[in-house]
C-alpha positions in Angstrom: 88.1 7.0 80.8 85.2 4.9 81.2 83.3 2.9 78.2 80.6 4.2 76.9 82.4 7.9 78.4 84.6 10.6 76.6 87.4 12.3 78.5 87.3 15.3 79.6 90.1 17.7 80.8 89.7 21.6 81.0 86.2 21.3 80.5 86.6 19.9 76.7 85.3 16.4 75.4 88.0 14.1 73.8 88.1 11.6 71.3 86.3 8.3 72.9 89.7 6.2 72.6 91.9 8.8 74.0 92.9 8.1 77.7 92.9 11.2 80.4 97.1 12.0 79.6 96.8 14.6 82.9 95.2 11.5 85.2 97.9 9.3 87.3 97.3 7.1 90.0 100.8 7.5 91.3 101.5 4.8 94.0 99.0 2.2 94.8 99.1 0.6 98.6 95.6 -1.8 99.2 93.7 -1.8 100.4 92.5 1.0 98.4 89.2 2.7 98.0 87.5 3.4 95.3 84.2 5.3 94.5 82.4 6.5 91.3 81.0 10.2 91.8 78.9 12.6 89.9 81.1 15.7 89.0 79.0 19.2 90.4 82.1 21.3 89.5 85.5 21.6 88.5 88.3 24.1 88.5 92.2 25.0 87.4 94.2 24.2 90.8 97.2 26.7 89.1 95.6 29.0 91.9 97.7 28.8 95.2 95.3 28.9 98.4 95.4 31.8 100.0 97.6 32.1 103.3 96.1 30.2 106.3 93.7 28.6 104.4 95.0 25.4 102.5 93.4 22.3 103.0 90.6 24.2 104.7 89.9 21.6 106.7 88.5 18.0 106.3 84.7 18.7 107.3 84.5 21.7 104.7 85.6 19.4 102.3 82.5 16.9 103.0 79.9 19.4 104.2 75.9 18.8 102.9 75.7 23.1 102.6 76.9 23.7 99.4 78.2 27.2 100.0 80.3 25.9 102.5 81.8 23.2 99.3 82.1 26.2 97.1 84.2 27.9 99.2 86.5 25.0 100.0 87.0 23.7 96.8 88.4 27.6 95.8 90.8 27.6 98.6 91.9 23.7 98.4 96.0 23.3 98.1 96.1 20.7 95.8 100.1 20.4 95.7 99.5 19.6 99.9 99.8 16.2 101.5 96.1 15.2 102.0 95.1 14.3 105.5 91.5 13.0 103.8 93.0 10.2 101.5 91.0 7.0 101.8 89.2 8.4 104.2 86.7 10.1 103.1 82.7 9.5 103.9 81.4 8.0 100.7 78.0 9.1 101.4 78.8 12.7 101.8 79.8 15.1 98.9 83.6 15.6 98.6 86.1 19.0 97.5 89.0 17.0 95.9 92.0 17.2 93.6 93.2 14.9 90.7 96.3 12.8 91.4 98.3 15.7 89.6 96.9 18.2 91.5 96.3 20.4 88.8 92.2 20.2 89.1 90.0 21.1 92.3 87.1 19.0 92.0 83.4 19.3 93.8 81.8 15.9 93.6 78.2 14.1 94.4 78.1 11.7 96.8 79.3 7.9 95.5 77.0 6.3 93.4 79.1 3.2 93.3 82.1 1.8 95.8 84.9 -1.1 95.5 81.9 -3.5 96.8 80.4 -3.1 94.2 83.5 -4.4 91.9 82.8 -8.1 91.3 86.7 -8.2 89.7 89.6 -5.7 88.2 92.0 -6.9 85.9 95.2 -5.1 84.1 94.8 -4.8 80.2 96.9 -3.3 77.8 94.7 -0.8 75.9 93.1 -2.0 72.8 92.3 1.4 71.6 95.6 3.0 72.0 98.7 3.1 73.9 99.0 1.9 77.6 97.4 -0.1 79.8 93.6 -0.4 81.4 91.6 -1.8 84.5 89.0 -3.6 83.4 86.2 -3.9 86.1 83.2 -6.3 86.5 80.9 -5.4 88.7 78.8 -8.1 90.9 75.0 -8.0 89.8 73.6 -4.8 91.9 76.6 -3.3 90.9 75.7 -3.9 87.3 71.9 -2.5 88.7 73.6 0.8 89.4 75.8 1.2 87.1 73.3 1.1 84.2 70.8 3.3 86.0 73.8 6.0 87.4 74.6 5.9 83.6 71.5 6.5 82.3 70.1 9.2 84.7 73.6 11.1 83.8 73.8 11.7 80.1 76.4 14.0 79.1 77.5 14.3 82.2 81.3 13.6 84.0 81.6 11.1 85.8 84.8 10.7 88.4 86.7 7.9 89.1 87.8 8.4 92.6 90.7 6.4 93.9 92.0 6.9 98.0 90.1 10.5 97.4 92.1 11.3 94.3 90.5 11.8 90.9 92.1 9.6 88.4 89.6 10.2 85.6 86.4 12.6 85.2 85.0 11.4 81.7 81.6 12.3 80.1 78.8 9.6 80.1 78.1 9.5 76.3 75.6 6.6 76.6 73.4 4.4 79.0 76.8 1.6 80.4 75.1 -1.8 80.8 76.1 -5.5 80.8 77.8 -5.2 84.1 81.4 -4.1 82.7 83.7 -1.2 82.2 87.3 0.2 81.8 89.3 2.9 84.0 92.2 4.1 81.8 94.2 6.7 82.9 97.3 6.1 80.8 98.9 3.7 83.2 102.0 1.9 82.6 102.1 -1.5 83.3 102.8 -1.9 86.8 100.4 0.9 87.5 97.5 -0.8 86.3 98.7 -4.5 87.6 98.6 -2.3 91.2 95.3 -0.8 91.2 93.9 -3.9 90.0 95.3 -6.1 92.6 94.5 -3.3 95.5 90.7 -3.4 94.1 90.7 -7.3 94.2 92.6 -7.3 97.4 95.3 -9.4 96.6 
């Protein structure tokens, strides 16, 4: 969850300190990528893909015709290795999975990227249980941050790490001053990982 945001999962707003329980980042290896998205869509991935059609290819899953998205994000195996996974083109829309793959996801493309992170750092969280990653962002970071935030009202917003969703909260209010928080009830170590593979260290 994101400040400012409300998490979201099946669809339903949460209380504002809650973190997203269903959203793990699993294993961290940097360098890592990392990219804020617009959610278009969002699905239940309890749906197996039907035979000869999981994964559905990596161009479907960045295509610009949005039929084409449609279609791959309802065949998508989300329990499958993924072949896209910190590869994918952040300028193009994406069909993705959370890091439990229990969600299908059809995304915008990235209004924000790991260049635009000034600094990460591992918190525990100071509105409940767990740990955080706060993130500064460098000063046209900040720039679109504030403006992504304000444009998108009441809208999800996902946090997209190596092409997995780790959060999708709702923008509740206008994010500006140039900071924020990813929480995603990490442990510890998780957190202390994705922050150092977003610094680099």
């Amino acid at each position: 969850m994101l400040a400012g945001c409300t998490s979201k999962t099946g669809g339903e707003a949460g209380p504002s300190a809650s973190p997203t329980e269903t959203s793990r980042p699993g294993p961290v290896v940097s360098p890592v990528t990392l990219e804020f998205r617009k959610v278009v869509a969002e699905a239940p991935a309890n749906t197996p893909a039907p035979p000869g059609t999981a994964g559905t290819g990596i161009a479907g899953r960045q295509a610009t015709d949005q039929n084409v998205l449609r279609a791959t994000m309802s065949t998508l195996d989300c329990k499958a290795e993924d072949p896209l996974r910190g590869k994918d083109d952040p300028k193009l829309p994406l069909v993705t999975c959370d890091h439990d793959g229990e969600v299908r996801y059809l995304l915008d493309p990235s209004a924000l990227s790991k260049p635009d992170v000034d600094r990460a750092e591992a918190k525990a969280n100071p509105n409940g249980t767990g740990w955080i990653v706060a993130l500064s962002f460098t000063s046209s970071g900040a720039t679109k941050w504030a403006d992504f935030t304000t444009k998108n009202v009441q809208q999800q917003v996902a946090v997209v790490v190596d092409t997995r969703v780790i959060s999708a909260p709702q923008i509740q209010s206008p994010i500006t001053g140039g900071n924020t928080e990813i929480t995603g009830n990490f442990t510890v170590d998780e957190a202390r990982r994705l922050a150092d593979a977003l610094n680099g260290d």
